[in-house]
DOPAKOL-214104 format. One record per residue (C-alpha): x, y, z. Coordinates in steps of 0.001 Angstrom, whole numbers, plus 500000, padded with zeros to 6 digits. Layout:
% DOPAKOL-214104
XYZ...
END
This chain:
% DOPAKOL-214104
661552364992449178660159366177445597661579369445444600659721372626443473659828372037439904658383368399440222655301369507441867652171370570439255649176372069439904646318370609442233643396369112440859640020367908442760638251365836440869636674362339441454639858360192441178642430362828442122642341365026445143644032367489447169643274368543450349643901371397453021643990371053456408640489371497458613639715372828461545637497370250464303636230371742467234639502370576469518641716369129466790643387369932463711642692367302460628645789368161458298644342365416456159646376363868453162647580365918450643648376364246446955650356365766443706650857364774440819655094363936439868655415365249436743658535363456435860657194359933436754653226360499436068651750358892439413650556360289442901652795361003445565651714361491449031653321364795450169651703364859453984649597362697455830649364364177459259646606364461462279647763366470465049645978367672468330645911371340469152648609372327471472647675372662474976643994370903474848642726370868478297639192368953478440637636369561481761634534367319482786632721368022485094630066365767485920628632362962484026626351363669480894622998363114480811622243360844477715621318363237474860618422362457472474618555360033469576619466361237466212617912361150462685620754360244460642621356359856456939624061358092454907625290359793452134627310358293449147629820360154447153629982359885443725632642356971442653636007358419441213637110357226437757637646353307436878641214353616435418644351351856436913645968355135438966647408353789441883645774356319444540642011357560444485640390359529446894636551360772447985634556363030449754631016362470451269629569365406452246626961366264454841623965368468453546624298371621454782622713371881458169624132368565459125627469367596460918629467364124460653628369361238463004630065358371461136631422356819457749633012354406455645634462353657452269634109350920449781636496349737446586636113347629443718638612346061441113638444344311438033639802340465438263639187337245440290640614338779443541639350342515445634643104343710446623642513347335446539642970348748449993641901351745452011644539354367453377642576356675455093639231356817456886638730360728458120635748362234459738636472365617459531634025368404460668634698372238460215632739375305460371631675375534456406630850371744456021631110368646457759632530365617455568633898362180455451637410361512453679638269357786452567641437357162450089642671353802448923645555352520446582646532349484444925649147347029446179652272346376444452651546344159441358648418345031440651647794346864437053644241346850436865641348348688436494639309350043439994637320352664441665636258353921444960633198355824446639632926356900450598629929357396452770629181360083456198626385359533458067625459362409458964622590364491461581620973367214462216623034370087463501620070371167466156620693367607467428624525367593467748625121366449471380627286367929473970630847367681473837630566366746470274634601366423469576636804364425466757640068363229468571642905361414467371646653359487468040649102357680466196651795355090466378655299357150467529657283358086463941660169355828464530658437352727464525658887350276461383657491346747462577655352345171460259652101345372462109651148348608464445648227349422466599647196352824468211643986353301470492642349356853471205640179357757474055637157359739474206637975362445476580636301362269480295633069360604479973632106361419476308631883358078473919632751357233470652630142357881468016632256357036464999635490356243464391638398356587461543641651355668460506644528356297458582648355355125457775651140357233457009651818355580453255649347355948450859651698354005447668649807350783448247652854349513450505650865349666453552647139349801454561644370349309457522643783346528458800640679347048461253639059350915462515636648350450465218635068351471468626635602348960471925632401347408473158632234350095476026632706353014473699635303354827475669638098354828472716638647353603469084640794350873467954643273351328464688645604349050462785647820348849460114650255346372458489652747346586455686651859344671452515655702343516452145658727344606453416658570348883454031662184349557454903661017352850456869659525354113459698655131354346458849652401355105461525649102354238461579646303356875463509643323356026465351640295358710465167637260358946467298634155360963467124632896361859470963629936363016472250628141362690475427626450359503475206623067358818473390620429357081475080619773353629474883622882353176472285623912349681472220627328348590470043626717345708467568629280343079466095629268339789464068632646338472463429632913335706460358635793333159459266635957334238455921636886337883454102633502339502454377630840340221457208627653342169457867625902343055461330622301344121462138621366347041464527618876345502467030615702346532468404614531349159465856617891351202466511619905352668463788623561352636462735625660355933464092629187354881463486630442351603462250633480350043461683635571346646462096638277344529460329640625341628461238641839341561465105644042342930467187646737340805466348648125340781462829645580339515460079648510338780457933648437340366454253644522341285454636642959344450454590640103346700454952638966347386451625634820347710452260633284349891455562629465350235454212627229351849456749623259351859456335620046352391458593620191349093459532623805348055460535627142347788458471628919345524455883632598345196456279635127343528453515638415342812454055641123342057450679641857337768451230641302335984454423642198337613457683643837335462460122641410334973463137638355336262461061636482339640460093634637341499462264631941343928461667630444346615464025627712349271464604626856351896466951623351351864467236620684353960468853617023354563468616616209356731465511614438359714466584
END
């Protein structure tokens, strides 16, 4: 635990970050909050909590009617700095009139080998703005040089269908295996739109292995493994974006042997959410480390060669 007089002031800028907690519609995002240690000169993750509001009932009635399509957009954020800090974190926002659908993050490193991996992957959608949150850090042993950028697809708020809700659950606190996996569902008949993910360390000790949707839609899928021994107890969170369902949405995967992977929306439909990563098993020391949505599909990148392959997917729907 730092004490007072090791904590400095906050900064926001595009390779150092702090953030307060945001209010969804059902759930509270108390999203990762970063200071700088002014006795060692590095970033220390203070809090990395998602909790559900206390006493959510979700009552559903009947089943949706499919709402209409969506015109979505992906935004980029601007990269944060190339220097060697060990965390980095980024913020795409949705214009203004527009609320999160989906989103991803992508890293890059100088050298032979992409080992830079992603922490966090947080829709998070209040009533000033609607944004997407990525961080990533570098694993132990690496000195070098990187940077980081995330994307939010993003919609029309006059479109946003019913139940529109961002959901989450995590991995119980005492757990300390190397390899965890949480699901979340979408509640009562809503499905998942787009999902997220984070882990509890953001030091570059631990890091996501896969954030996705099931084939059905009905929850979202999160992993996360330990990059060598942790010693402590970590969790890892799965988050979903729900809504009642869109017509004619379809979910879209390619899986690949090696570390990289891209997948193609079919039959004119665009990408909503999209996700992927290694399987439900443990990948061994691979992570995610590239989520790219587009119009078209997704491109997913994962730090060495996952055991049993990389998997990308898209939730696609007709673009209206």
């Amino acid at each position: 635990m730092l004490s007072t007089n090791q904590l400095t002031t906050l900064r926001k800028s595009s390779s150092s970050f702090c953030l307060s907690s945001s209010l969804a519609q059902h759930n509270t995002l108390e999203k990762a909050i970063f200071l700088r240690e002014a006795s060692a000169g590095k970033w220390t993750k203070v809090a990395a909590i998602l909790t559900l509001l206390a006493g959510m009932v979700v009552v559903q009635l009947a089943i949706p009617a499919p709402a209409a399509a969506l015109q979505t957009t992906v935004v980029q954020s601007p990269p944060t700095s190339w220097n060697t800090e060990r965390t980095k974190g980024a913020e795409a926002h949705c214009p203004d009139g527009q609320f999160v659908v989906g989103g991803g993050a992508a890293t890059l490193n100088e050298g032979d080998q992409q080992v830079i991996m992603l922490t966090h992957l947080i829709p998070s959608h209040t009533p000033a703005e609607d944004f997407y949150f990525a961080a990533a850090a570098a694993p132990p042993g690496f000195n070098g040089a990187w940077y980081m950028w995330a994307y939010a697809v993003c919609a029309p708020d006059a479109d946003r269908p019913d139940g529109y809700v961002i959901v989450n659950n995590r991995t119980p606190s005492n757990q300390s295996q190397q390899f965890q996996q949480v699901l979340v569902n979408c509640p009562g008949d809503l499905r998942v739109l787009g999902t997220g993910a984070n882990v509890s360390d953001s030091s570059g000790e631990i890091g996501i292995q896969l954030a996705r949707s099931s084939g059905p839609r009905d929850i979202a899928r999160a992993t996360g493994r330990e990059y060598r021994p942790y010693g402590a107890p970590w969790r890892v969170t799965a988050i979903a974006i729900c809504a009642a369902p869109l017509a004619n949405t379809t979910t879209a995967s390619n899986v690949a042997n090696g570390s990289s992977v891209a997948v193609g929306c079919p039959g004119g439909r665009v990408a909503h959410g999209v996700g992927g990563g290694g399987s439900l098993s443990d990948s061994g020391r691979s992570f995610l480390r590239w989520v790219q949505p587009y119009l078209g599909g997704a491109t997913v990148q994962m730090t060495g060669l996952p055991v049993g392959g990389v998997a990308a997917q898209a939730i696609c729907a007709p673009f209206a």
